[in-house]
LOTI-97311 format. One line per field, with one value per atom (N, C-alpha, C): residue in one letter; residue number from 1; x, y, z. Coordinates in Angstrom, 2 decimals, padded with zeros to 5 digits. Each point is the difference from the previous one (the first is absolute). Layout:
! LOTI-97311
kefi <- [a ...] $
vextor <- [NUM ...] $
c1 <- [X ...] $
c2 <- [Y ...] $
c3 <- [Z ...] $
END
This chain:
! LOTI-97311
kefi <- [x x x x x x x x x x x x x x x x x x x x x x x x x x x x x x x x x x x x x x x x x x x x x x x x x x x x x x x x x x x x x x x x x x x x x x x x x x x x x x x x x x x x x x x x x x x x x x x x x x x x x x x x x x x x x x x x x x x x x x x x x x x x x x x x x x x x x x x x x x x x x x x x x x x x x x x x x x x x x x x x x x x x x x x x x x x x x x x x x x x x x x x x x x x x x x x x x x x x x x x x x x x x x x x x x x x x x x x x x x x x x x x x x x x x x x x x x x x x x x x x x x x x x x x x x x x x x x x x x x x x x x x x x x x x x x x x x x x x] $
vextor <- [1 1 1 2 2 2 3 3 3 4 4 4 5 5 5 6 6 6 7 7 7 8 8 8 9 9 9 10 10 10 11 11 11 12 12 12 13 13 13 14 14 14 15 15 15 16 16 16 17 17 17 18 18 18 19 19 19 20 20 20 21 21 21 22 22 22 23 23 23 24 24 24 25 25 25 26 26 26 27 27 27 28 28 28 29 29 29 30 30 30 31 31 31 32 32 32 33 33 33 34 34 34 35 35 35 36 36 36 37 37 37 38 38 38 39 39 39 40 40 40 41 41 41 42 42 42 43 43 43 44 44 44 45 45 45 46 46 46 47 47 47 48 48 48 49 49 49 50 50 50 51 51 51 52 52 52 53 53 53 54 54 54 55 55 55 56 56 56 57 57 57 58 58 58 59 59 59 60 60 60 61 61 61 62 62 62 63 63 63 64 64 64 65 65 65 66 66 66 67 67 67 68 68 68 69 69 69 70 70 70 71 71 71 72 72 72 73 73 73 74 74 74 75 75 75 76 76 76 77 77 77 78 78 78 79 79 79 80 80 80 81 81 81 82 82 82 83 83 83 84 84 84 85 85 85 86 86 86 87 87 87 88 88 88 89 89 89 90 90 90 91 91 91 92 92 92] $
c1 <- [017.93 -001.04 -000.95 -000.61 -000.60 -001.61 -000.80 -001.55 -000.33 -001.24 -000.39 -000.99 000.18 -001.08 -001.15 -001.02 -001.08 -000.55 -001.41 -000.35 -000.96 -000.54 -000.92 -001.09 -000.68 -001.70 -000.46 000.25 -000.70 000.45 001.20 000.39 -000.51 -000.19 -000.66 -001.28 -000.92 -001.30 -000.11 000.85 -000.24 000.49 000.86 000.59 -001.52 -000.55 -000.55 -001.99 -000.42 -001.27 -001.17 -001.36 -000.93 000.69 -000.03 000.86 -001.29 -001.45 -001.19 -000.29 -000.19 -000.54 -001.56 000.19 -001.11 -001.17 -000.99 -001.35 -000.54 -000.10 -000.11 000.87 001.01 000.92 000.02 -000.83 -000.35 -001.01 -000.73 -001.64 000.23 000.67 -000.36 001.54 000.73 000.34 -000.35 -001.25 -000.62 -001.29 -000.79 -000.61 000.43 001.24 000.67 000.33 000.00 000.42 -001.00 -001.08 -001.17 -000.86 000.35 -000.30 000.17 001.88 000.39 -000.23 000.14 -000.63 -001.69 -001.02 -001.02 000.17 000.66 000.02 000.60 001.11 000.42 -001.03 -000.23 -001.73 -000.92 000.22 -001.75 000.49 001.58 000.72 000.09 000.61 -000.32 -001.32 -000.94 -001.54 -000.34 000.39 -000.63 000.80 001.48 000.83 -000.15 000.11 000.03 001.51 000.21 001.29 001.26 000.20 001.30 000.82 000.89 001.05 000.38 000.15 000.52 -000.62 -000.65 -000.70 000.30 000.54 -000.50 001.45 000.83 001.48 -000.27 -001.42 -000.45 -000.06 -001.10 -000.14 001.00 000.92 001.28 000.85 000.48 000.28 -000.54 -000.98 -001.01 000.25 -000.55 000.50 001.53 001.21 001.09 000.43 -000.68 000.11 -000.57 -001.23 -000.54 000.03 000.94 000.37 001.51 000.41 001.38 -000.02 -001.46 -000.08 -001.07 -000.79 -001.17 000.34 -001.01 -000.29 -000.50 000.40 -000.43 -002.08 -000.62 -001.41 -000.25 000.49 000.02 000.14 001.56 000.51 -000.66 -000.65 -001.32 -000.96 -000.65 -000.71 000.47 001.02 000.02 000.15 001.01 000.09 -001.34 -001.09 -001.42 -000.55 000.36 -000.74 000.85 000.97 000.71 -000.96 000.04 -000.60 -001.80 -000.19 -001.69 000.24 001.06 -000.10 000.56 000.81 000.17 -000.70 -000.77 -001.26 -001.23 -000.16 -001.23 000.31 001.10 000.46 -000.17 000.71 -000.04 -001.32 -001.00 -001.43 -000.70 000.43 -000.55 000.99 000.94 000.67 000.82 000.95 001.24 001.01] $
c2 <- [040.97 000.27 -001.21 -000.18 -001.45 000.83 -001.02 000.09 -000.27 001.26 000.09 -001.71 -000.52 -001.11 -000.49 -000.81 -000.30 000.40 000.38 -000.53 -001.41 -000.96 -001.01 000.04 -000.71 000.58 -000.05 -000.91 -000.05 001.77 000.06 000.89 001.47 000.24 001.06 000.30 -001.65 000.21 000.36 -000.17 000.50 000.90 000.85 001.29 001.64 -000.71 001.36 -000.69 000.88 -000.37 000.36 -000.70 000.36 -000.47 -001.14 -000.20 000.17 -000.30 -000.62 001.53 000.06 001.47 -000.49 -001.21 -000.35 000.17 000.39 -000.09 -001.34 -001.18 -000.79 -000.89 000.07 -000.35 000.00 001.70 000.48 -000.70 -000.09 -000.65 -001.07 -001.11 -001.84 000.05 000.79 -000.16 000.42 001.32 000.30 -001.09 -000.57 -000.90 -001.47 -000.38 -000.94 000.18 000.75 000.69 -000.10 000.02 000.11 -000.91 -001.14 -001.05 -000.82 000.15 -000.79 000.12 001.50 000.46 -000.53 000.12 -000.65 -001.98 000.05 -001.75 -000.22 000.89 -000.18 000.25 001.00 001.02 -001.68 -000.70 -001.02 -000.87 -000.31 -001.26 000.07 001.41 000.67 -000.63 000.72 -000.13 -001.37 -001.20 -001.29 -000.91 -000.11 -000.46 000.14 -001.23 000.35 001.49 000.25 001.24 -000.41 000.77 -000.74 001.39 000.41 000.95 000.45 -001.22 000.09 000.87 000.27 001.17 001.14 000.26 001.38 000.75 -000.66 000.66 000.22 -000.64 000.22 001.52 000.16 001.40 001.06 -000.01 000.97 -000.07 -001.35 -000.06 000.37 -000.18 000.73 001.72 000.68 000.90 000.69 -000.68 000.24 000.09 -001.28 -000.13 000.84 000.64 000.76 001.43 000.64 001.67 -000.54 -000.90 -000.26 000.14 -000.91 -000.07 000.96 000.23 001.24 001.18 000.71 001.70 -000.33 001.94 -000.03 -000.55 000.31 -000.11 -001.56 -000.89 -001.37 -000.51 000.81 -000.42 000.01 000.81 000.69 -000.93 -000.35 -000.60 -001.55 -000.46 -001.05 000.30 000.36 000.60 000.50 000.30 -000.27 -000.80 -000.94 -001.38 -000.80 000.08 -000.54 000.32 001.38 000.54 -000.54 -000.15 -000.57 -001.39 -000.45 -001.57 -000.49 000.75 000.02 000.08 001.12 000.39 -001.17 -000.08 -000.93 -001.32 -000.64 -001.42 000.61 000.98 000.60 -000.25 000.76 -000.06 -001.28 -001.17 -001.23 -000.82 000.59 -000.34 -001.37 000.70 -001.06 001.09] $
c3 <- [-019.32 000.93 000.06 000.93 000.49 -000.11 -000.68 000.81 000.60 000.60 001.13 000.23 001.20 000.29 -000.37 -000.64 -000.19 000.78 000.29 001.55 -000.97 000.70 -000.05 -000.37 000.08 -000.20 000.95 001.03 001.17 000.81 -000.07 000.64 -000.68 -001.34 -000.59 000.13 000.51 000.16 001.05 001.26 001.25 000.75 -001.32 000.18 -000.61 -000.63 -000.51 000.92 000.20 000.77 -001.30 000.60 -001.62 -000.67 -000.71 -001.50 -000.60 000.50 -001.10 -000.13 -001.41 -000.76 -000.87 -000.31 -001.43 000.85 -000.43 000.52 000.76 -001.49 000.37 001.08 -000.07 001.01 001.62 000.34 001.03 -000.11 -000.36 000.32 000.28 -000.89 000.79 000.72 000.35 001.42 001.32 -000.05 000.64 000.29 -001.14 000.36 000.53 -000.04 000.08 001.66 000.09 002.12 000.20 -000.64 001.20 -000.28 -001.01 000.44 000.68 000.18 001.05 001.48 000.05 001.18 000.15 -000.40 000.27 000.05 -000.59 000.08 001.29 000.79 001.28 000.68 -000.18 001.17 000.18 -001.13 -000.11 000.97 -000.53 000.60 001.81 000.39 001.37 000.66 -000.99 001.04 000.45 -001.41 000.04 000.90 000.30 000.36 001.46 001.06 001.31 000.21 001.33 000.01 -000.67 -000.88 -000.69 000.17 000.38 -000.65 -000.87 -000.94 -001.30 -001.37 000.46 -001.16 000.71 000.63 000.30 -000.96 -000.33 -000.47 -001.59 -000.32 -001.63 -000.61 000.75 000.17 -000.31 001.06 000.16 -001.10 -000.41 -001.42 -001.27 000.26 -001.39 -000.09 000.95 000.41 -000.29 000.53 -000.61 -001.48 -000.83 -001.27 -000.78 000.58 -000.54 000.15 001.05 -000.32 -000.39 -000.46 -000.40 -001.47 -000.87 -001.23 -000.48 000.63 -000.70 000.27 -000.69 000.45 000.77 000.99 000.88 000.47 -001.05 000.27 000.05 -000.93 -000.01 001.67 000.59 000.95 001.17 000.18 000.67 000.01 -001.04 000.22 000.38 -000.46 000.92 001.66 000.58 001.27 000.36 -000.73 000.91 -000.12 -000.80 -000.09 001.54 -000.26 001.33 001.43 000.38 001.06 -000.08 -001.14 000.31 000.12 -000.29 -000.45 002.26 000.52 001.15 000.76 000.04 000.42 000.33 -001.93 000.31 000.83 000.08 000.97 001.19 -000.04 002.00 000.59 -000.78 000.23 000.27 -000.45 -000.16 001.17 000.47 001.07 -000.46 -001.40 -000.54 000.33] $
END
């Protein structure tokens, strides 16, 4: 009888969703999203019209109901929507 296949790591990490459980873990990747997200938001406002930020966001977002709980995830996905928001308003 033959064994069954490895899977990879890459492929195990992107088979099961939430891998992060540790407290700390959730926290400076939650703070880690929304720094980047504000460093895009700053980069947005100061920058004549650029495009290129706006795909920051959405990624942060993804990474983050991919790797957190749900409440973590949440809160990034409203950091997104204020971080959108506030450029709209300022007319970026």
């Amino acid at each position: 009888m033959s064994d069954p296949p490895r899977i990879g790591r890459v492929a195990s990490f992107l088979t099961r969703p939430r891998p992060l459980r540790r407290p700390g873990s959730v926290i400076a990747v939650t703070l880690g999203l929304l720094a980047v997200m504000s460093a895009a938001t700053a980069l947005e406002l100061l920058t004549p019209q650029n495009e290129t930020f706006g795909g920051i966001p959405l990624l942060c977002v993804v990474v983050g109901l991919w790797l957190l709980p749900g409440w973590a995830g949440l809160l990034v996905a409203t950091a997104a929507l204020l971080s959108r928001s506030c450029c709209s308003r300022s007319g970026n």
